[in-house]
N, C-alpha and C positions, 0 to 999 in steps of 0.2 A: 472454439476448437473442441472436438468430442474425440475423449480419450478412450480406448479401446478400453472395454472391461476384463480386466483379465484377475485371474483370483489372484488371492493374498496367499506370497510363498509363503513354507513353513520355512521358520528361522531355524537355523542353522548356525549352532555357534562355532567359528572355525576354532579355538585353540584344540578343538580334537581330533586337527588336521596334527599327523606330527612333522615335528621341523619347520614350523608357522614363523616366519622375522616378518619385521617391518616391510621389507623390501618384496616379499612377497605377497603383503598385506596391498602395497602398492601397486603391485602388476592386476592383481585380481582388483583394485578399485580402477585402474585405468581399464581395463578389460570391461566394466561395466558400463563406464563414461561412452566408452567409442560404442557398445551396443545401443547405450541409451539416446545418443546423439540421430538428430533429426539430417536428412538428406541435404537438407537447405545449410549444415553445419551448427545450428541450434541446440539447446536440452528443453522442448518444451517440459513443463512442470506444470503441476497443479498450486493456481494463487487464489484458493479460496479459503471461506471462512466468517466471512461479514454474515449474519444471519438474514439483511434486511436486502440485500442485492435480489434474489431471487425473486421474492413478493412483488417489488415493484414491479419488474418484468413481466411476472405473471400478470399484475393491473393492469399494463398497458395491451398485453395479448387480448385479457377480457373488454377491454374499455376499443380496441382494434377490431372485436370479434374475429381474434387469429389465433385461436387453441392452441396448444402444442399437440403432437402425434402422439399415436400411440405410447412410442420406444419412450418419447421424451417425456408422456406424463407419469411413466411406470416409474422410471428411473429420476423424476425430481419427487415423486413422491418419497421414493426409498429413501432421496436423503434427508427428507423433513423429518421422517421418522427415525432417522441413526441418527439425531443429533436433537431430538426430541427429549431434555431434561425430565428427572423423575418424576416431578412434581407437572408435568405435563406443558410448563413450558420452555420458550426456547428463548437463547442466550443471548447478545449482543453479537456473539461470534460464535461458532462450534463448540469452542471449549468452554466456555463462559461458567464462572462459580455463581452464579445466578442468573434465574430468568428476567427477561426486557419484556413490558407491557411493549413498547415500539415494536420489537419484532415479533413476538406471541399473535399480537391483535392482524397484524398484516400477515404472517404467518397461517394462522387458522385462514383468514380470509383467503388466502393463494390456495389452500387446500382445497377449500371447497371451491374455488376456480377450476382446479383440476380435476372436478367430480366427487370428491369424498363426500360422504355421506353425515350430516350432524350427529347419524347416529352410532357412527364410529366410533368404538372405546376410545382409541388413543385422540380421536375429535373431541369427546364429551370431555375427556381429563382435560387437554389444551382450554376449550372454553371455561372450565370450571375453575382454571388457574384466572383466565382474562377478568372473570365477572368477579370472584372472590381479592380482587388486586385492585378493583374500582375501575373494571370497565377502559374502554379504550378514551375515555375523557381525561385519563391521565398518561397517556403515550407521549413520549418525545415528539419534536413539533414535525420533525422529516416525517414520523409515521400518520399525525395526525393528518397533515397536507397529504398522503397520497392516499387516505381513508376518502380525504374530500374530492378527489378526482372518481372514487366509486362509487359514492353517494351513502357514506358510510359514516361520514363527519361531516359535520355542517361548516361553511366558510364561515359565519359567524362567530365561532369559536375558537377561529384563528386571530393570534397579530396580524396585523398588514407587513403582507411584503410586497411596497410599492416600488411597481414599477419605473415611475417617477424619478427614484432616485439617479437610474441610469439618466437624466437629463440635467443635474447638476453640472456646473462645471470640474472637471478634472481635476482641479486645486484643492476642490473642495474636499473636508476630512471624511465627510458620509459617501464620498463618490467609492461606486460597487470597486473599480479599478486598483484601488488602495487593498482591496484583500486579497489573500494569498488565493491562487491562482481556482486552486479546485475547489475553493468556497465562492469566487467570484461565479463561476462555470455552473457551479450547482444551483445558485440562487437567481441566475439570469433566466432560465426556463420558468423557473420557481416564481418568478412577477409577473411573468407573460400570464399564466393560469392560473394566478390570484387575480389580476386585473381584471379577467375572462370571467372568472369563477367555472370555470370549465367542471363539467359534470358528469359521467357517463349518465346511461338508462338506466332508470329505477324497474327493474325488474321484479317478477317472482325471487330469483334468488339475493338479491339484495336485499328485498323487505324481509326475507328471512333471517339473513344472515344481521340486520338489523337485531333481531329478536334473538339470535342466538348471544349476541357480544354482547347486547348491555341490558337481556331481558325483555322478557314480555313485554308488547306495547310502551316501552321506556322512550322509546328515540322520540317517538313525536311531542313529549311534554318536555326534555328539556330544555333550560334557559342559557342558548350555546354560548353568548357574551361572558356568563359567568364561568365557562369554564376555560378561558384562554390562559390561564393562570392554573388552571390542575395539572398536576406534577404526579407521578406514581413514582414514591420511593426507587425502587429499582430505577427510573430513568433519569430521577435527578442528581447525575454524575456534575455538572455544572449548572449551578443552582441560577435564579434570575438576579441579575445585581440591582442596585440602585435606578444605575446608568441604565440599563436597556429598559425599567419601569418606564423611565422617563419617556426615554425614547419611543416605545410600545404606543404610550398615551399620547405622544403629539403625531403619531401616524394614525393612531384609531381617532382623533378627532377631524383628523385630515380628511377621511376616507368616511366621517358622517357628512360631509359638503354635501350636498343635493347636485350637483354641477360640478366635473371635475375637464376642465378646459383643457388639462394636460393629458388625460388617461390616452387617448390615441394616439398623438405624437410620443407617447412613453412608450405603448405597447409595440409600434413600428419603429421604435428603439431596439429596443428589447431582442425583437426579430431580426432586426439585421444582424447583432451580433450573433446570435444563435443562428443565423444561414452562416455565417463569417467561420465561426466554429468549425460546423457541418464540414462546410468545404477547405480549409485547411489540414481537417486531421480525417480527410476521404472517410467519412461520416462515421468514423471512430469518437470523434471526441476526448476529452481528456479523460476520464474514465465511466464506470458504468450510469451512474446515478444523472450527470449530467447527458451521456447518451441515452436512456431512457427517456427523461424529462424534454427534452429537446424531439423526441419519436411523437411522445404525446402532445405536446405542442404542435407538429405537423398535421397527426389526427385531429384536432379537433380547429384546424383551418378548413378542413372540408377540401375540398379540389384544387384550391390555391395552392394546397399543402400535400398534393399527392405525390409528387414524383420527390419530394424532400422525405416522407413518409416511408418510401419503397424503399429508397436507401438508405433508410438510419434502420427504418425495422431489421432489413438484411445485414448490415454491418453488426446488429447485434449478436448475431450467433457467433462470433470469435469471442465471446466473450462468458459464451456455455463451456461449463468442461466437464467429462464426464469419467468421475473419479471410480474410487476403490466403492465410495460409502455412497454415492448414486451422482446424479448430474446437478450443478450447482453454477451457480455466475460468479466470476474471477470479478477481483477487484481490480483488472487490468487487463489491456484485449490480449497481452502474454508478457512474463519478465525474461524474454528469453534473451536479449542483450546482455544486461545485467547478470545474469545466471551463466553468460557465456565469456563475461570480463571476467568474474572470479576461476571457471572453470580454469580458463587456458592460462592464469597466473597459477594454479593447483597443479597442472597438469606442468610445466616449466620449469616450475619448484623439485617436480622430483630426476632423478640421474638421469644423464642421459641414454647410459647405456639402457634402462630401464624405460623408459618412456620411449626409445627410438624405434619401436615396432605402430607406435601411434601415428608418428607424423602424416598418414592420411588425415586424423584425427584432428589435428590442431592447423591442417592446410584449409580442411574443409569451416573450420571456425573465423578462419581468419579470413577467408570470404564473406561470410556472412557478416564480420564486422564491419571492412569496407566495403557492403553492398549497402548498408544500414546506416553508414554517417550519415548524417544531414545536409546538403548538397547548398543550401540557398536560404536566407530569408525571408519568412512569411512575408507576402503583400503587405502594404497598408499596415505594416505592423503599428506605427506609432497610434494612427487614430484606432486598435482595437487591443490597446494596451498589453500589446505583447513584447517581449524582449527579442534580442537580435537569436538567432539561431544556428546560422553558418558556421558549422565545422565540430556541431556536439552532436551527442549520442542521446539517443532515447532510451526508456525504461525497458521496451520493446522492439518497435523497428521502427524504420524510418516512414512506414506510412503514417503511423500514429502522429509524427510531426513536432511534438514535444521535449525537449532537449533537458537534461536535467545536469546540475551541476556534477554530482557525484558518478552518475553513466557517462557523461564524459569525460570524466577522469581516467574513470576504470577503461575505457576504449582505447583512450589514448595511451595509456600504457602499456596495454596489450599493442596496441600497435607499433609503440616505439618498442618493446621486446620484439616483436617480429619483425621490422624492418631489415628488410635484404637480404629473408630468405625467399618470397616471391617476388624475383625481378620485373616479369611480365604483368604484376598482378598489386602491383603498390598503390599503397594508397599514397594520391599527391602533396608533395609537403606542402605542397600552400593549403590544403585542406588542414593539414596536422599545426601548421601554425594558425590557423581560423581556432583551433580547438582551443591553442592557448589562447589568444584573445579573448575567445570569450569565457575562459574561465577566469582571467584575472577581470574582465568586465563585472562579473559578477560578485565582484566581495563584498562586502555590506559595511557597514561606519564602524563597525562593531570589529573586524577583523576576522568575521567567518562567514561562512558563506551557508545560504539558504538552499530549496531547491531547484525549483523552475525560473526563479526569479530576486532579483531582488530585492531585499523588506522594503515595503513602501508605505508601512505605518507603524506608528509608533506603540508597544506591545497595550497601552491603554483601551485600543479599539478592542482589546478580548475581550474588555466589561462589555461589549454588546453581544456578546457570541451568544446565538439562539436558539443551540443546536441543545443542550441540556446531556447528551448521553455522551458527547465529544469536546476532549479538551484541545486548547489552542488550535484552532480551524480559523482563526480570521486575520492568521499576518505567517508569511513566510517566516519565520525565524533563522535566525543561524544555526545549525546545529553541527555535533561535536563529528558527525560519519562525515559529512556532504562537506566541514573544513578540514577534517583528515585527510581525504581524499583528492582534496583539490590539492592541498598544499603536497603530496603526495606527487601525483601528476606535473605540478609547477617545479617540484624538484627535477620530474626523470627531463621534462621539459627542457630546462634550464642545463642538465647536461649534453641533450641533445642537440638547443642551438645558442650553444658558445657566444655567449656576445650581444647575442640578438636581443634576448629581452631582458637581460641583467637589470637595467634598470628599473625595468616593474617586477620582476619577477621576487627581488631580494626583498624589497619594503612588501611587497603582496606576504610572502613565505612570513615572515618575522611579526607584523600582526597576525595573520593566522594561529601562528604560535602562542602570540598572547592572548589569544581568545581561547585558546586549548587550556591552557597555563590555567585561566583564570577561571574556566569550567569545571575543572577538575576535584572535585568533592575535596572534603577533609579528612574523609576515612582513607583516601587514595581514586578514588573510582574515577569514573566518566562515564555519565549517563547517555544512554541512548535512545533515537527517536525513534528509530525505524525496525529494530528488533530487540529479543528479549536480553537485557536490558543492560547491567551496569556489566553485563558480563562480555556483551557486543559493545560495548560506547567505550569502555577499557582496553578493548586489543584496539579499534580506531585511536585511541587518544596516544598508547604505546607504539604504536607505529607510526605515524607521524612523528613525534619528538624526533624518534631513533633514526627515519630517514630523514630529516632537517638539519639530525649533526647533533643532536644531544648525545649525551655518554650513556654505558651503561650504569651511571656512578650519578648521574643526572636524577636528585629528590625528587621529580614527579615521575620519573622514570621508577623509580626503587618503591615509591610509596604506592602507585599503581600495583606493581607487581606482590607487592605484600598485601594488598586489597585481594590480589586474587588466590593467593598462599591460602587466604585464612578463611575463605569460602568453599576448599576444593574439600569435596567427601571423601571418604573412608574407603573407596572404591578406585579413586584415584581420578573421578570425572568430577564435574560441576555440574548443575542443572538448578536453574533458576526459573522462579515460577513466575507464568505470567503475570499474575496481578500486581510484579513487582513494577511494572508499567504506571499499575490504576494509583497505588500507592504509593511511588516513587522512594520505593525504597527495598533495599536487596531481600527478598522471598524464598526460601529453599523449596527448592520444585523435590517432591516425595522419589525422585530418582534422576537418576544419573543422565546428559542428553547430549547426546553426539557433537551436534553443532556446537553448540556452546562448550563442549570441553573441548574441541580445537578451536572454538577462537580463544580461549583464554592460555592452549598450549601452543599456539602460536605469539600470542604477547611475552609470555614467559620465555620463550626461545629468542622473541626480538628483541627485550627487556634486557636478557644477559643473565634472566635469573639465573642465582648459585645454590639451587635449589634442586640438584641433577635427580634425588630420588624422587622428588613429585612429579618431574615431567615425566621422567621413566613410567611412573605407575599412569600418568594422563594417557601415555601413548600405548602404554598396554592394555587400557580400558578401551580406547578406540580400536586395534588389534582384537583384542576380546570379543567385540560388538557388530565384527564384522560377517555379512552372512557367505555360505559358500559360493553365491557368484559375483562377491566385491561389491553389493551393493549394504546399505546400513538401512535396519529397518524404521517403520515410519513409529516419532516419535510425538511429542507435545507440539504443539504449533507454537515458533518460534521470533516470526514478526508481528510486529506490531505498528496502527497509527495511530496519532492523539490519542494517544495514554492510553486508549478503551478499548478498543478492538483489535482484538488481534486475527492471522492472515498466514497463510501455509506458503511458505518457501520449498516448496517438497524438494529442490532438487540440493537444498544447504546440508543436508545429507548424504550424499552421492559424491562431490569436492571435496568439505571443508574439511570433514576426514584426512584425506588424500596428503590436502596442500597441508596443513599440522603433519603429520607423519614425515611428509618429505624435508618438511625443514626442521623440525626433531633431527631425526636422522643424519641431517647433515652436519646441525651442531652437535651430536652428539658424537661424531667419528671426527670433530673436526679437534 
């Protein structure tokens, strides 16, 4: 999706509107929502940020020979350089407190795909970061592997990642099916073309850019075996453990066999699932890295792979956006579900009198969410290890195909809040009972619930994680939003059919709960996976108790809300830095940040805090912050995944404001 460019307003601080309340703070942020809202009833947003999304893309254009245009090389150029670190390289993600050999080294190289010149200052300083940092022989291994698809890194220098595997049986603890969903997806392309050793053409500009990354005439004398084990500091966020030594060595002795009996029944393994993919998520795929890699996999089948090729190439442009700071690849083909479950609970939250000039607004939303349920379960689900699907929500829409615990939470609430104002236009209860099945299908032994799935191994399988610059990528976990949420949902559920599932729904709710209970730090908190950090995983954990039936008087209740007392600034906001992610542990972000000071004046308000002058000053710093036409300007990037990266939610600015304010306000005249 290519986002019009349009300049950056000047900020405008309203308090020098006179006679500025809450309530007016409210119309002019609803006023921005209904401009901002898509025809279709969506908020698309900008979800980028990964620094490594783009590169690849750009490889498989080059390794495709399918360029990008003019518009498109101007404007992904602008964004390499707005987000080009001082020291000349680039970060794990945009904001990143230091630069990534994985993304610098792939980074210059997409540069000079898209024409820059080696001789380019801000080229020269990038490579003079790559070669003074040890060369790209020390990149994380995702960056190594797509070096090796250019002809930039040699296969030798990789682990094996045998394809092979995918032919164990199912049972088995190494079977790929056992990992959480987007590391399974990402690594199944990933054995196709290690098996292949797929190469592009060594060109003039490869041998150069040979010579630019690790030096004069270097590449052809090194000893690539020895360096499968070089690490560059900055990438070694998840160090190699014992376990994966192990395992590394009995795959690289596997893959010295002179004769390998299995490699082609592996590789048309491999393939099937990656067409299976293709065509369940309408060549979207589960997100970018696995649709790219599954693109390049079609190219380098040659005409076997053409008409699979045409459409995963083409399906990738939903996945272009084209922001303020130039055009970049989303880490998702859009979150507009998600952005439009929170929206229409923000938008509901505030009065009626107040909001009833919107209800176009929230008519045209509430089609888009039952246009986007998920209708059916995937084919053949069991033999391609997929979960049941019928009657959840996706991150995005329903083409993408993928159903997640916590977007079908957030749907089905929005849906049961709106049930029975479009007669004509309902969504079917046996659809909205599909939803609760399969959220209570989904709880884990543990008593909270994952994303997409299941856990289906035991958190041990981490000691193999490969990835080095990303933590926990190889088991679904529970986490404290996705059981918030569901147990959330299972409540509005459970008032809505009386009787019906009382008896899964009560024992589902009450483990949930102790899975919260027992998450929940010692200082107060609750940590979160999916954005920044103890200050988002605390208004999830606060909410949930308080809709489950805890009190306001309830000790993880009061010990949360004193967690958040004793973090809030001087200003009267919160702002938590992202590396409280990488660190796990609370960070003061150098200023104050919208988002995150309503979700923490939102806990406070559902908490029961008795704390009436901090919320006051929380919701007059939002008030404050607000620009003349309701919208809040762009702050720090706020989500995050596996610890290390973080991801723009552009539109967590635009609601969460809103819905904090409207329920402020209401507890506070109440």
């Amino acid at each position: 999706m290519i986002e019009p460019v349009l300049p950056t307003p000047t900020r405008a601080v309203i308090p020098d509107l006179p006679g500025l309340n809450a309530d007016e703070a409210m119309r002019r942020a609803l006023g921005n929502l209904a401009q901002r809202q898509e025809e279709r009833g969506s908020w698309a947003g900008d979800y980028g940020g990964p620094m490594f999304l783009l590169p690849m893309y750009l490889a498989l254009c080059r390794l495709a020979g399918k360029p990008p245009d003019a518009f498109r090389t101007q404007r992904m150029t602008t964004y390499f350089f707005n987000v080009q670190r001082a020291d000349g390289s680039l970060g794990l993600h945009a904001e990143a407190s230091s630069g990534s050999m994985f993304t610098t080294a792939l980074g210059y190289a997409a540069l000079r795909i898209l024409g820059l010149s080696a001789d380019d200052t801000r080229m020269q300083k990038m490579a003079r970061w790559v070669r003074e940092n040890g060369t790209p022989l020390g990149a994380a291994s995702w960056g190594k592997f797509t070096l090796c698809l250019l002809g930039l890194y040699d296969w030798r220098g990789l682990h094996p990642v045998l394809p092979e595997l995918w032919l164990l049986p199912a049972s088995a603890p190494m079977h790929p099916s056992k990992l959480w969903c987007h590391c399974r997806q990402v690594y199944l392309p990933m054995a196709w073309l290690y098996g292949t050793r797929a190469t592009g053409e060594i060109d003039p500009l490869i041998r150069a850019l040979r010579d630019e990354l690790y030096g004069p005439n270097v590449y052809e004398q090194l000893e690539w075996e020895k360096q499968r084990d070089t690490v560059c500091p900055a990438d070694d966020y998840r160090p190699t453990t014992r376990a994966l030594q192990a395992v590394n060595f009995s795959q690289g002795q596997y893959e010295r066999l002179p004769f390998k009996p299995l490699r082609k029944r592996a590789l048309d393994e491999c393939l099937t699932h990656i067409k299976y993919e293709d065509a369940v998520t309408n060549d979207l795929d589960i997100g970018p890295v696995n649709a790219v890699f599954n693109t390049v996999v079609h190219h380098f089948r040659g005409a076997a792979g053409a008409d699979d090729f045409r459409r995963g190439f083409a399906a990738l442009d939903v996945y272009l956006w084209d922001g303020h700071d130039g055009m970049k690849m989303q880490g998702y083909n859009n979150s507009e579900l998600w952005d439009l479950a929170f929206a229409v609970q923000a938008v509901l939250a505030v009065p009626e009198q107040v909001r009833a000039p919107h209800a176009p607004m929230v008519h045209r939303a509430y089609r888009y969410l039952r246009d986007n349920q998920i209708l059916d379960d995937v084919p053949q689900a069991e033999a391609h290890y997929r979960h049941l699907s019928k009657g959840g929500w996706p991150f995005s829409n329903r083409a993408h195909g993928w159903p997640i615990t916590d977007c079908t939470s957030e749907g089905l609430k929005c849906a049961l809040l709106l049930e029975g104002q479009y007669p004509n236009e309902e969504i079917p209860l046996s659809l909205l009972r599909d939803s609760v099945r399969l959220l209570l299908s989904w709880q884990n032994e543990d008593g909270g619930w994952s994303t997409y799935e299941k856990q289906r191994a035991g958190g041990w399988i981490e000691e193999l994680n490969p990835s080095q610059v990303f933590g926990d990528i190889m088991v679904d976990y529970s986490h404290v939003e996705c059981t918030s949420a569901c147990i959330q949902g299972l409540v509005r559920a459970r008032k809505r059919f009386r009787g019906e599932f009382d008896d899964r729904i009560d024992p589902a709710i009450a483990r949930g709960l102790d899975f919260l209970r027992a998450a929940q730090k010692s200082d107060g908190s609750f940590e979160g996976a999916w954005a920044v950090c103890f200050t988002y995983g605390t208004w999830f954990g606060v909410t949930a108790l308080r809709e489950a039936g805890a009190s306001t008087q309830d000790p993880s209740v009061r010990a949360a809300c004193e967690f958040l007392l004793s973090k809030q600034k001087a200003d009267g906001s919160w702002g938590e830095a992202g590396d409280s992610c990488r660190e796990r542990k609370y960070l003061q972000h150098e200023k104050g940040q919208v988002a995150q000071t309503a979700w923490a004046l939102l806990a406070l308000v559902r908490g029961g805090c008795d704390h009436p002058e901090a919320m006051r000053r929380a919701a007059q710093f939002l008030v404050d912050r607000q620009e003349r036409d309701g919208s809040w300007a762009r702050e720090s990037l706020v989500g995050v995944f596996n610890r290390t990266c973080l991801i723009n939610y552009d539109n967590y600015r635009h609601y969460f404001p809103l819905w904090a304010l409207a329920e402020w306000s209401a507890a506070a005249a109440s």
